[in-house]
N, C-alpha and C positions, 0 to 999 in steps of 0.2 A: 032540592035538585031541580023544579020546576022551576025556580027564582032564574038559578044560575043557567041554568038551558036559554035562559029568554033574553038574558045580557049579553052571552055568547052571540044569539042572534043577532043583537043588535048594533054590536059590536063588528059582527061581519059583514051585513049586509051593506049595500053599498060603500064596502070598505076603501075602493081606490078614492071617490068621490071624496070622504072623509080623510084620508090623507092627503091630498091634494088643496084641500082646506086648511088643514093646518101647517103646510108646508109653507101654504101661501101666508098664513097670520105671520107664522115664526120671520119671512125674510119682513113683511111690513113692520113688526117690531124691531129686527133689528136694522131696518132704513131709518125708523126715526130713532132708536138708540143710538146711531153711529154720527149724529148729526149735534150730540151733545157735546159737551167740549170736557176734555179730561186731562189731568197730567197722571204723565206714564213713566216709568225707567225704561231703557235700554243700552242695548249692549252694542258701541260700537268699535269695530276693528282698531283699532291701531298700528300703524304704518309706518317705516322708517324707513325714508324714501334719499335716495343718492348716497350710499356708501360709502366711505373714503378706498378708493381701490387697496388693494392687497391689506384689506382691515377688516376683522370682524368682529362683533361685540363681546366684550370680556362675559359680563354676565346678562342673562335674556331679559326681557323686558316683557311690561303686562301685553299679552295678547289684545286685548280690548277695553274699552273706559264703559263705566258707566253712567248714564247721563239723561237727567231729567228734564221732558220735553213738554210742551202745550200743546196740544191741539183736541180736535174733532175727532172722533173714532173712526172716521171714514180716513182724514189727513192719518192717523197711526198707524193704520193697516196697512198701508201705502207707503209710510217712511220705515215700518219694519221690513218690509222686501227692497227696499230700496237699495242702490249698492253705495250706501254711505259709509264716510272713516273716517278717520281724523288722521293727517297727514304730516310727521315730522321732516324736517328736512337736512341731515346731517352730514352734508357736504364739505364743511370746512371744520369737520371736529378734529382733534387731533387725537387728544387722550381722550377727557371726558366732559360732559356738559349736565348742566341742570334744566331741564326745561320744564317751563309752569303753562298748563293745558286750560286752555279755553272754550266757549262754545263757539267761537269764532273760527275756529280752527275744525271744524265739522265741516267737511266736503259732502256733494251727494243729494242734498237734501233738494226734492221733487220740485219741480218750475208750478207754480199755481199752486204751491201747497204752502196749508194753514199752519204749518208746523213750527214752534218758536222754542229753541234751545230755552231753557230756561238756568241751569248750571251744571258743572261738572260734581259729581257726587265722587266719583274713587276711580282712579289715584287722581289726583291734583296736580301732582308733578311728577316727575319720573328723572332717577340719573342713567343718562348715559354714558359707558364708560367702551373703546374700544381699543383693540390691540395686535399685533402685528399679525397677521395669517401666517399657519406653521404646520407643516408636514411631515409627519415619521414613522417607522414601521416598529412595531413591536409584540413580542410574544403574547400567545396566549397559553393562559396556565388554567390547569383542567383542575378544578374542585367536586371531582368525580369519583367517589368510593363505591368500589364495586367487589362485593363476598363472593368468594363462592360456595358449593354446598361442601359439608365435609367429605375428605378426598379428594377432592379436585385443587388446583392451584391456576391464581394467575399470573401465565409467563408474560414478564416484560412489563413495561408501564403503560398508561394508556396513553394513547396514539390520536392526536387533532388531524384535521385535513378542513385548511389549514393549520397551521402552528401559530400564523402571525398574518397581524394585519394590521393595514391602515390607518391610523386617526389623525383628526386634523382639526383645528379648532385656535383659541388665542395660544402667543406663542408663551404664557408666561404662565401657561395652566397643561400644554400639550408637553413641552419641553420637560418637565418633571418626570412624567410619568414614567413608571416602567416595564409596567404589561397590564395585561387586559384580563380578568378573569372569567370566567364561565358560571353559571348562575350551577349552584348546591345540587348535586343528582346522585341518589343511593339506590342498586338494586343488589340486593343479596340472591343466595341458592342458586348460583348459574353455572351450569355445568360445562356449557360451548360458549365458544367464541360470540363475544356480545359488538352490537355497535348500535348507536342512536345520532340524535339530534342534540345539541345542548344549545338556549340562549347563554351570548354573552351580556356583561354587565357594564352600560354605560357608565364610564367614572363619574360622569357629571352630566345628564342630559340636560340639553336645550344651549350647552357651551360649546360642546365637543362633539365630533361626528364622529363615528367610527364604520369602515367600509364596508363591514354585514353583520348582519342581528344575530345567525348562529354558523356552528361550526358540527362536523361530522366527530365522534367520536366512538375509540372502537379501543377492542383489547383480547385478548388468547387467553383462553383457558385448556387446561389438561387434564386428567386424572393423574393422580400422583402415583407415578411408580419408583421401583429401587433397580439396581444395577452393579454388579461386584465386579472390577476389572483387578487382575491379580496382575503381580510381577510390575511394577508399575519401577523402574528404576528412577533409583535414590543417589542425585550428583552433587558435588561438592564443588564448593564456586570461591574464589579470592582465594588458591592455595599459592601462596608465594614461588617466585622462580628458584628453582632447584631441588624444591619440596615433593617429591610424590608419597601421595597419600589414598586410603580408602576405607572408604565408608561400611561397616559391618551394622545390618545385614546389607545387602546391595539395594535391596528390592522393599515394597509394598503393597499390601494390599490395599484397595479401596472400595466400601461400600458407598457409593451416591443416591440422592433421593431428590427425585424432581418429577418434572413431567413427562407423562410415555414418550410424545415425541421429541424433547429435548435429551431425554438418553438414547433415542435411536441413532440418534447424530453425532453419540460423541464416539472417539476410538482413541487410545492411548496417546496419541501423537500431542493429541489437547490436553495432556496430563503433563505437570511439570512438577516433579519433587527436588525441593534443592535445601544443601546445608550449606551454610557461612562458615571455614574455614577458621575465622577470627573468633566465631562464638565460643570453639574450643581452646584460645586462650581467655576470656573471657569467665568460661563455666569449666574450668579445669578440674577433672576426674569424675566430671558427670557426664549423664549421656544427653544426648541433646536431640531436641522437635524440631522434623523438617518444614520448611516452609513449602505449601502446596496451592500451585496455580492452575485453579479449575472455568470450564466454560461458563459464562456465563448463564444465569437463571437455576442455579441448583442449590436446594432447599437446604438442604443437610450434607456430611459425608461423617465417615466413620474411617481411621485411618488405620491398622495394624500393621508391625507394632507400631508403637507411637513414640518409641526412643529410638536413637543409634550411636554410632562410636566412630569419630575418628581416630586410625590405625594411621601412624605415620612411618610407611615404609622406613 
């Protein structure tokens, strides 16, 4: 413990002096480290300079080259902050071009500096290929499965804001397409009304742009309830001119099974039972199922009875 007590001291004691020392050693080694001469890789920009108007690249091209240089450590430091690039210039392309990358072709590089391109390491060449600029709107479709707990139901489908949008990119990769999807999103047990955030999924990034990254999505849930509306009248439709006829019994009941507020809303009027007239030459001396036009968003119904008779005056 006495050992360690006495290192600690000596360790602290004029402790700023002693850092000040070695801060000073460390920059004198690396002034004359930096003064040695080394080759290095780096990474510089890539650039595709004048456009052909109303054109933009079929497919993207490498962001940067890599490229092996000489110099002094003090020249490397210096040409790594530098704002160098290598500069294509593709003004008179039509469709596409092959161009083979040089170190000649390196812009940027610092006035007075030791810096010597030595060769281009990756890519060596690059195709480029361009094509018409093209604009169109199109759907988004929700890849959003959403449970709810049991009892409950979701009314309606779910609901984007917006529905559709934008993309714009080459015209021989935009002009295909035919909507835009929404990236995978599952929440089961919900009992209320749900809404969130969803990204969308670039078809092709780095080709295509598409006008926002996400969209709102939302959807109704209810508790499932039941609702009996009786006397529900039973019409008969296609009976020929001179024919009258009628339908025994007259009437219906109907059990419906949906959401609380989707049966608050409904009232017989939305109820439509009707028989085809022809069915009973068709199904002669049987009794026949009316066909039954209900509101929309209802889970279930139960119809009694569930046969009738047409009586031809």
């Amino acid at each position: 413990m006495a050992v360690l007590k006495i290192l600690q001291n000596a360790l602290i004691k004029n402790f700023q002096v002693k850092l000040f020392s070695l801060l000073i050693a460390f920059f004198l080694w690396l002034y004359v480290v930096t003064d040695n001469y080394f080759i290095y890789k780096v990474k510089i920009p890539l650039i595709l300079s004048n456009k052909p108007q109303n054109k933009v690249l079929l497919n993207p091209v490498p962001s940067d080259v890599s490229v092996e240089v000489k110099g002094t450590g003090k020249d490397i430091l210096r040409f790594l902050y530098a704002n160098k690039k290598i500069v294509i210039n593709i003004k008179n392309l039509e469709n596409s071009a092959q161009y083979r990358l040089s170190v000649d072709m390196i812009k940027g590089i610092p006035e007075n500096s030791g810096i010597r391109p030595i060769r281009i390491i990756n890519p060596k060449k690059i195709d480029v290929q361009v094509d018409e600029f093209f604009v169109k709107k199109v759907p988004v479709v929700p890849d959003i499965h959403l449970k709810p707990m049991d009892g409950y139901i979701q009314v309606g489908d779910v609901c984007l804001e917006p529905d559709s949008i934008i993309i714009s990119g080459p015209r021989s990769k935009v002009k295909s397409l035919k909507m835009v999807v929404t990236d995978s999103v599952f929440y089961s047990k919900i009992i209320k009304d749900f809404k969130g955030e969803v990204e969308l999924i670039n078809p092709e990034k780095g080709a295509i742009e598409i006008s926002r990254k996400k969209v709102t999505y939302k959807a109704k849930f209810q508790r499932i309830g039941e609702r009996i509306f009786t006397r529900i009248p039973v019409e008969i439709v296609n009976i020929p001119k001179g024919v009258s006829a009628v339908v025994v019994p007259s009437t219906m009941t109907l059990r419906l099974q949906a959401g609380v507020e989707v049966l608050s809303k409904i009232d017989k009027s939305m109820i439509k039972a009707t028989i085809d007239f022809k069915s009973r030459n068709r199904y002669p001396n049987k009794k026949l199922s009316a066909v039954i036009e209900l509101p929309d968003n209802i889970i279930t119904y139960e119809a009694k009875p569930q046969f009738f008779e047409i009586i031809v005056e």
